[in-house]
N, C-alpha and C positions, 0 to 999 in steps of 0.2 A: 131927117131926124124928128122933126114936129112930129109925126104920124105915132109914133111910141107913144105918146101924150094923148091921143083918143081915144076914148071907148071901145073898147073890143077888136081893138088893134093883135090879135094873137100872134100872127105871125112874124110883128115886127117885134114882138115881146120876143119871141123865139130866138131868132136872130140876136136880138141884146142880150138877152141871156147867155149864149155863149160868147159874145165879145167879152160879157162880163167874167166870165168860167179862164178863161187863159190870164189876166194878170192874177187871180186869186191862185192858180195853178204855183205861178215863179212864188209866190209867198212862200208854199212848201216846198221849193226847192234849196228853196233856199238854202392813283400812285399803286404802283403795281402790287400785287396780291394774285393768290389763282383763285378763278373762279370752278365750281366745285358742276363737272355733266352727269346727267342720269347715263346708268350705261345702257344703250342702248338692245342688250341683251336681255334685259330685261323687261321684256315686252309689257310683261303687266308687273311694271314696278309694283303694282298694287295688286292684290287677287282677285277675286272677284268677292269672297270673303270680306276680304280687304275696304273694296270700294264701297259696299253697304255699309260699314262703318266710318266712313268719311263724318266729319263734324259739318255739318252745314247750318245757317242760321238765317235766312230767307224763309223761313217759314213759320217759326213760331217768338223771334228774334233770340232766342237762347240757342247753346250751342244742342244739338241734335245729332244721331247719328241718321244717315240717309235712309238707311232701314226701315226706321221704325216713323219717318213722316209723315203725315196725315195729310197728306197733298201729292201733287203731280210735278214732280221735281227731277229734272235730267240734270245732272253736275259736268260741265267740261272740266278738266283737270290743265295743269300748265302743259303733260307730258300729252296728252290729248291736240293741243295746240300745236306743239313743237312737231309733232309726229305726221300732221295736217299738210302744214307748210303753210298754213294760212299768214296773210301779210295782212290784214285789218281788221277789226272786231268784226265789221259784219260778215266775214268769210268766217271768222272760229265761232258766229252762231250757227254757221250752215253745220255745223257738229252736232246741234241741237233739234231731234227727229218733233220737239214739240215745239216747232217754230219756222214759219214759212218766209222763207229769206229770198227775195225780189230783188235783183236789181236792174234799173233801167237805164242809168247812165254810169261814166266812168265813179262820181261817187255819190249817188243818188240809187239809195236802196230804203224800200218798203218791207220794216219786218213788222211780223204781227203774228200771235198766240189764238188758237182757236175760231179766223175768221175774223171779219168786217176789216180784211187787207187795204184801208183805205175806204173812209166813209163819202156820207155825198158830198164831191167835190171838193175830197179835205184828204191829208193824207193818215197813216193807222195812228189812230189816238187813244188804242185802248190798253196799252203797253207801258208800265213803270219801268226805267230804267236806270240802276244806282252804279254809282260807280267809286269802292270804300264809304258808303253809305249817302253820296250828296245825290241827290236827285239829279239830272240829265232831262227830264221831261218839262219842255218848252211851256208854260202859261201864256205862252203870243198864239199859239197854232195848237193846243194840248198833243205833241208827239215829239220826237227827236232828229236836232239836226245831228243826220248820222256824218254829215261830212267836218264835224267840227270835233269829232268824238275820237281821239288816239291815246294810244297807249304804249310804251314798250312791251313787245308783248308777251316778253321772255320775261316780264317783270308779275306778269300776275298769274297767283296761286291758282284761283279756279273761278268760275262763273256759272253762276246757281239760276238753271232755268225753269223757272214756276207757271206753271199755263196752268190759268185759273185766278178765282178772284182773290186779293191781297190786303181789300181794303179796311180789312179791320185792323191789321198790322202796319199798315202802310200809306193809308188815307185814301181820297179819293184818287181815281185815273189808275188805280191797280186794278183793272177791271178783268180782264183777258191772259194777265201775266203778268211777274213780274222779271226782271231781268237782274241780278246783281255779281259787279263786278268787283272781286276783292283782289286786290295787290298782296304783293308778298310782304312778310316785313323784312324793312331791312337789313337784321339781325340776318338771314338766309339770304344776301346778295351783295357780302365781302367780297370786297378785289373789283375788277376790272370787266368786265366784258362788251368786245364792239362786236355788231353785226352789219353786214353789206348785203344787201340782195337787189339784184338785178335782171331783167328779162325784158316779154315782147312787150309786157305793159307799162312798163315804168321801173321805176328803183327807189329806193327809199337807203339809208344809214341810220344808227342811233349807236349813243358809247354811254354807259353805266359806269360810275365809280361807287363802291359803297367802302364806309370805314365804322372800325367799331368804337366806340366809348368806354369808359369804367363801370355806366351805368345805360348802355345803350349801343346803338347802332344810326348812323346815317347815310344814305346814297341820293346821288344825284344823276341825271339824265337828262342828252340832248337826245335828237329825231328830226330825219327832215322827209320828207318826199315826193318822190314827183312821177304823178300818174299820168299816162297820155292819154290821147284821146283816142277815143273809140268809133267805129261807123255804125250804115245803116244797115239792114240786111241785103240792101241793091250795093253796096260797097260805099256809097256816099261819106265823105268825113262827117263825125258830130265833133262840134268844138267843145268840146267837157275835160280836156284835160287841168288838172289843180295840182296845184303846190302846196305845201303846208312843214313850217318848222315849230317845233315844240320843245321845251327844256321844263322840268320838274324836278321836284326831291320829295325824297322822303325819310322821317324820324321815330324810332319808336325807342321808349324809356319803359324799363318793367322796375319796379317796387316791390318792399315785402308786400304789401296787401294789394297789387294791382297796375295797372300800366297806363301808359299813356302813347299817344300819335299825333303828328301833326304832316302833313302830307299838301303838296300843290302844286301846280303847271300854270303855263304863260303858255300861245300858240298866236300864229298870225299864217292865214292860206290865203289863196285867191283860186277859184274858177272860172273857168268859162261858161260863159250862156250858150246852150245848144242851141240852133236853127230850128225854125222857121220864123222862132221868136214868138213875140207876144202882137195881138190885131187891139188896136186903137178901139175907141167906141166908133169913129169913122171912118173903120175899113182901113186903114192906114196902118203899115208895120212901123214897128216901134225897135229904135235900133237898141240892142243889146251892151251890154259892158259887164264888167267882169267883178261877180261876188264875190268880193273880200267878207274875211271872218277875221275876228280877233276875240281872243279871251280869256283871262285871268280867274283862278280860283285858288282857294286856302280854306282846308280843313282840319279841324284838331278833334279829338275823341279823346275822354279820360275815362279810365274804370277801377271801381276799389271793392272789395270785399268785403263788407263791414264785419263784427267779432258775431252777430248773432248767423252769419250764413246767406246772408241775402248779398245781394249786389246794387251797385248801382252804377249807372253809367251817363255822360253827357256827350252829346256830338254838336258840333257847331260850323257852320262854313257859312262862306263868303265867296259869290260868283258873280263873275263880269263879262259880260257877252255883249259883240258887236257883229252885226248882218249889214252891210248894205248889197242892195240887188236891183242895179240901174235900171231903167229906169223906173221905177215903178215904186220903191219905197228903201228907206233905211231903218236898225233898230238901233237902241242900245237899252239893255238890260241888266240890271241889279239886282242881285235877289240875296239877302241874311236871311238865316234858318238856325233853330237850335233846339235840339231836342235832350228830353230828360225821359229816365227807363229808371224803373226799381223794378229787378228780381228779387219778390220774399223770400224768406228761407222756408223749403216745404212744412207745410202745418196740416199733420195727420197724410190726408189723401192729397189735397191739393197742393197747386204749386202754380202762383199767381205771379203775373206780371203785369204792370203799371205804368202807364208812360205819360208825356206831353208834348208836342209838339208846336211851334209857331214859325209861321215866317212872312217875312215885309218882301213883295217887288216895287220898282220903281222902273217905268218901262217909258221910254221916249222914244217916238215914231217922226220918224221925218217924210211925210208924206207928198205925193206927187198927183198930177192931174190925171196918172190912171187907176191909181188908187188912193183911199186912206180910210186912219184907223180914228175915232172920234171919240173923246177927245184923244187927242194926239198925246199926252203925256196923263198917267193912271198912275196911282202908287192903290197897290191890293195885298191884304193880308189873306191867310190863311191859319185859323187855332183850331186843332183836338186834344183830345183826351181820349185814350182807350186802356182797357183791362180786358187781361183773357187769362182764364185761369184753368188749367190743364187735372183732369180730376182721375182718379185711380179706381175706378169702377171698383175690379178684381184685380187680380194678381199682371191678366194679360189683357183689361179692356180699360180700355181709356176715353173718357168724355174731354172736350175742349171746347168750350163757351165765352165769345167775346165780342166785345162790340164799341166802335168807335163812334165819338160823334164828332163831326170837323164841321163848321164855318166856312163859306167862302162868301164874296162880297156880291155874286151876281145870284146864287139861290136860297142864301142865309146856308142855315141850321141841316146837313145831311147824317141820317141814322147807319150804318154800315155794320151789324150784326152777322157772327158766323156760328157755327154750331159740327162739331168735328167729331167721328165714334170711331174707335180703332183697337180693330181685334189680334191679336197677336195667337194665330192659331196656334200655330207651332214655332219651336227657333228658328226656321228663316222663311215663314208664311206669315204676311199681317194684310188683310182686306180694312178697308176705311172708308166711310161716306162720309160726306158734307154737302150741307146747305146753306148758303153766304145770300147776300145780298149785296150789293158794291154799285158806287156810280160814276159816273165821266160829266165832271163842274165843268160849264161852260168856260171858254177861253175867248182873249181879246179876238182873235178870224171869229167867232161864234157870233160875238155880239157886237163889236164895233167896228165891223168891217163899212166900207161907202164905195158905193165905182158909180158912176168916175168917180174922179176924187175931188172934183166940187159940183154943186146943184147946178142944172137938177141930176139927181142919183135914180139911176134906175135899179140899185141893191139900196135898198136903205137899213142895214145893221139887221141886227137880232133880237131885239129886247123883248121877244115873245120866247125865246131859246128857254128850256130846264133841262135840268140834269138827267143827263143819258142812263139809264136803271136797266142791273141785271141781276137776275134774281136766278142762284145757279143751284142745283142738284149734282154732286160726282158721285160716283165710284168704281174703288180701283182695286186692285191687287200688286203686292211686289214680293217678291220671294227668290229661292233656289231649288226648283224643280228637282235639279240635279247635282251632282258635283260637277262645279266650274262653271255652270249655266244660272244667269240669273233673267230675271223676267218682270217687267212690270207692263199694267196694261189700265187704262181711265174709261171708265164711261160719262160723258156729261149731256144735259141739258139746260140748256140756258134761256131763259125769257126773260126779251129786252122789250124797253118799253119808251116814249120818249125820245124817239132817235131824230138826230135833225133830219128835215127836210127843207127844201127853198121851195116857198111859193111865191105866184102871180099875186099882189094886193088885189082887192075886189074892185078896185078903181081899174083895175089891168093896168096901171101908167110906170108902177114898179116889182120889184120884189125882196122878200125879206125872208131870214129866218126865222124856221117852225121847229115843230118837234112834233109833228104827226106821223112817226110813222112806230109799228111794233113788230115784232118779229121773235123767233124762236132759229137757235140752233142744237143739232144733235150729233154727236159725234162719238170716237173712238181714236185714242191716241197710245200705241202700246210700243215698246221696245226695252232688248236684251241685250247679253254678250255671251259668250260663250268660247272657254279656254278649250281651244281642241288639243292643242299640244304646250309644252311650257315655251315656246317661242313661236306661236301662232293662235294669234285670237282673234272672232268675229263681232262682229257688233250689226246689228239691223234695227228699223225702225219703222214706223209704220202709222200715219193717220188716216182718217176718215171723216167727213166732214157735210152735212146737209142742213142748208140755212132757209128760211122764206120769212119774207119782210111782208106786211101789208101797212097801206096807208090809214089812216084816221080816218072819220068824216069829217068833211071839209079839207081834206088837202088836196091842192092841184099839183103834185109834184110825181108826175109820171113816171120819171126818171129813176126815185127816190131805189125802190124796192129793187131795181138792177144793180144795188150795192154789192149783191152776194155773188154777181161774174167777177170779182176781182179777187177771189177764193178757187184754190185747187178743190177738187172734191176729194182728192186724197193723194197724199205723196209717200215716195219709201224711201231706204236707204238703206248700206249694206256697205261695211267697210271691212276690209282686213289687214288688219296687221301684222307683219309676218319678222323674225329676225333671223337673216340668210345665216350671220355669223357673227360671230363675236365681234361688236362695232360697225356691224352693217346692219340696215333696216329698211323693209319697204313697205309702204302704205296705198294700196289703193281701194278707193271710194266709186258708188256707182249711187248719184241721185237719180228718181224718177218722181217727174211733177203733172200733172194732168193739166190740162188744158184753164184757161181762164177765157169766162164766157165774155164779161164786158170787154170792149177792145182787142178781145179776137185773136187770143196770144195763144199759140198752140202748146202743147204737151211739149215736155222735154225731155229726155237722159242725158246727164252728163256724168262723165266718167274722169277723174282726179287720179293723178299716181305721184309717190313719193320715194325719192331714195335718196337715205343717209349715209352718210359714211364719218364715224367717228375719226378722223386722221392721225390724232393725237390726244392725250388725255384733254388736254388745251385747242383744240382744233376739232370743227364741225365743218364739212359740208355736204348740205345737199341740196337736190334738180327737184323741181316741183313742174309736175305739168297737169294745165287744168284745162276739160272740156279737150279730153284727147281725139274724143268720135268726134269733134264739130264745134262750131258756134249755133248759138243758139238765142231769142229771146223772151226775156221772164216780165216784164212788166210795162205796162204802157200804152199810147195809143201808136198804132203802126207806122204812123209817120214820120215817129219824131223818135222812138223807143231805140235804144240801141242794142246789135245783136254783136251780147257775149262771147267773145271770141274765142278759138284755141289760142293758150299761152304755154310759156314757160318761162321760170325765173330758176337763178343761178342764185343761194345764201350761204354764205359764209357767216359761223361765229365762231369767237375767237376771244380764249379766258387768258388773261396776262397777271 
């Protein structure tokens, strides 16, 4: 061990370096009533008509039709999810052709919008993700523990997916996309419904009761489930199977001038740590124990319509999160948020909106001799302020001008500017460009990271780390070519600037975080649907994808620029939904992923099929089978990656 302490020691530097690279690794792993089914004859409960008129609000924070948005926005529908058979959010984003969904263990999955699927030695951190407006996006690691993230998932209305930059609307870390996940209200989930599914992978339950008011509606919900565990591609067991039970409710109050919500969940899981585990700094395995998660949150929103036409609106939550992940570190985090929006009432052409945001963490590390975070307990604010104001050219062109500035405590003061044109050729043609600028604030893994976790360190933190910059050019088109065909399709380029990288100190005795490196991606992300019959519709999708990083002067991080092997160069998909008969339905899906260059993961198809059968107005089941041609693996290094197996699960729902 001396020998790392000499002068131009490199190769022992090498070697420390990836001792160091595997615990930073586990951090990121870390009363009866009836209930009311769509029929499922009705394939496109919605038309194709229809769905370009959806209200969505991820993009401009006002309610919008999908049509006419001036962004790159695929909407899942509840009927889209039910239809899937999907059992956890990050399966009902694989519905989402603008988002590359990875998984490499039983619940450990990589999504990511446009590229950088996981930065240098960090997992995808350029992904906002809301869920009824409260952020989900970790300030410990800047990404999402997706294994801590459930939902009932027959409870939510739809989820609005934005590939592209967000961060005038939405502050910093919307860089690449944003994700948001809206629930129903409870006013639409009167009475009762339990659902059971079970199969090769696990099983999960959850029971909804919703009741109404004089002035409202309220429902409540449990959920448990239990995933097993998964192998290698040589047949080997990986120990990743998890548990996880969760109960929530939710409240909504409408008023003559406006409504109100209050909504929250409680959850406590455990996993297992897959093999081989984590290497000591002396070569030594380090025994493994089982990631417990626990965590509480409570949200309220209020909205009222004032007499002159404008609105106004408040959000506020309160979230409580706990990780330990033996042996190597514990967390526990705090985080108050409260945001304020005034929508003006339009004046002449424009139509302005105005907001504020602030919010307190309070983050407490309980660190270990393989790592830690310094100092171990950090309380960090975050304040903006942004306007963007939506302007009426002509009859069919529209300008849209806005621009944030947010606070945070490791880079101060960040400017986040967008600028939006949208043409409305005809009534169902509208092309749109935009040029944003948006950044990714450093996080406690950025800057206070230590391995070992007491001196001497051969990582010694970040405090040279700034803010990751993207500075983005789109455009798109979305329309109806035809009758019953609709089409949308993005052009982007993106120049990044600022990205971390880890270097060697010039002493060689350690290494720390940088930010030399920049890079450019260019792409094409397009998909449609198309009603061929009134009980048979297609859906496809399609990206395209070409990234090249280069270092700074003065970086030694070799490595850094092979960020862009953990990107497909381009994926498709291709689903159909078809309605045999009145109350029977079957869905089948055919992904195809191209190859990822770092770690050597090959190309994949998988192929998904679903069949419903309505039994009773009160009575669902259906057989979900995924990865019918095979297993397969999507994310990882070969050794430890687990290959996705062929499944099937058996669900039952059932409205009382």
């Amino acid at each position: 061990m001396q020998s790392i302490y000499q002068p131009h020691a490199a190769a022992v530097i090498r070697r420390c370096r990836r001792a160091m690279l595997a615990p930073l690794a586990s951090v990121l792993l870390a009363l009866p009533a009836h209930a009311t089914f769509v029929d499922p004859r009705d394939m496109a409960d919605l038309s194709i008509e229809e769905l370009a008129n959806i209200q969505i609000t991820s993009v401009s924070k006002q309610p919008e039709r999908l049509g006419a948005a001036a962004a790159s926005v695929f909407v899942i529908t509840t009927d889209d999810i039910r239809r899937s058979g999907a059992g956890s959010i990050p399966e009902a984003l694989r519905l989402a052709p603008n988002l590359h969904v990875a998984q490499s263990a039983s619940a450990a999955y990589a999504i990511s919008a446009r590229g950088l699927n996981g930065s240098n030695n960090s997992a995808p951190n350029k992904l906002l993700v809301l869920i009824d407006g409260r952020s989900v996006y970790s300030p410990f690691f800047s990404g999402v523990f997706w294994d801590a993230q459930d939902l009932m998932l027959d409870d939510i209305e739809r989820i609005e997916v934005v590939s592209g930059p967000g961060g005038t609307l939405w502050g910093v870390n919307a860089v690449n996309g944003v994700i948001s996940i809206i629930t129903r209200s409870a006013a639409d989930t009167i009475g009762s419904l339990a659902t059971i599914q079970g199969g090769t992978r696990g099983a999960q339950a959850a029971f909804r009761h919703g009741w109404s008011t004089p002035r409202g509606a309220w429902r409540v919900y449990g959920k448990h489930l239990d995933a097993g565990h998964t192998a290698l591609g040589d047949g080997a067991r990986v120990n990743d199977a998890r548990h996880q039970s969760q109960v929530g409710f939710r409240a909504d109050w409408r008023f003559d001038a406006g409504q109100a919500s209050l909504n929250g969940s409680a959850y406590r899981g455990a996993s297992q740590q897959p093999a081989p585990g984590l290497i000591s700094v002396d070569g030594s395995n380090l025994q493994l124990g089982t990631v417990d998660t626990t965590g509480a949150n409570l949200a309220a929103s209020w909205t009222r319509r004032l007499a002159d036409g404008s609105e106004l609106s408040l959000q506020g939550y309160l979230d409580h999160t706990q990780r330990s992940v033996p042996p190597t570190f514990s967390e526990r985090l705090n985080i108050a948020d409260i945001q304020f929006q005034h929508a003006l009432r339009a004046l002449g052409s424009h139509r302005i909106v105005w907001g504020a945001n602030y919010r307190r963490s309070w983050d407490e590390v309980t660190n270990s001799d393989t790592i830690a975070f310094l100092p171990a307990r950090v309380g960090q604010s975050w304040s903006s302020l942004f306007a963007q104001d939506e302007i009426a050219l002509r009859d069919r062109l529209r300008l849209t001008a806005g621009a944030r500035i947010e606070r945070n405590d490791y880079t101060g003061n960040e400017f986040l500017p967008t600028l939006r044109l949208s043409w409305q050729a005809a009534p169902s043609h509208s092309v749109w460009a935009g040029a944003s600028r948006t950044v990714r604030a450093p996080s406690r893994l950025d800057a206070d990271a230590y391995v070992p976790g007491k001196p001497p360190y051969l990582l010694r933190g970040g405090l040279r780390v700034r803010s990751e910059v993207a500075s983005v050019l789109e455009l798109g088109y979305r329309g109806q070519p035809l009758p019953g065909l609709s089409y949308s399709a993005t052009l982007f380029h993106n120049d990044y600037d600022h990205l971390r990288t880890q270097e060697i100190d010039p002493t060689r005795t350690f290494i720390v975080f940088d930010s030399l490196m920049e890079g450019r991606a260019n792409g094409i992300e397009m998909w449609g649907s198309y009603q061929a019959t009134p009980a048979w519709r297609l859906s496809a999708g399609f990206t395209a994808l070409h990234q090249n990083m280069q270092l700074k002067p003065g970086s030694n991080d070799l490595a850094g620029p092979g960020i862009v092997g953990k990107d497909p160069s381009h994926t498709m998909q291709l689903r159909s939904a078809y309605s045999l008969a009145r109350g029977k339905d079957i869905e089948i899906a055919v992904r195809k992923v191209a190859a990822l260059a770092q770690q050597a993961v090959p190309g994949y198809t998988a192929v998904d099929a679903r069949f419903g059968w309505q039994v009773t107005p009160d009575l669902e089941v259906s057989v979900t089978a995924q990865n019918v041609n095979g297993g397969h693996p999507e994310y990882g290094p070969a050794a430890t990656r687990a290959e996705i197996p062929r499944s099937v699960a058996l669900k039952l729902v059932w409205g009382m």
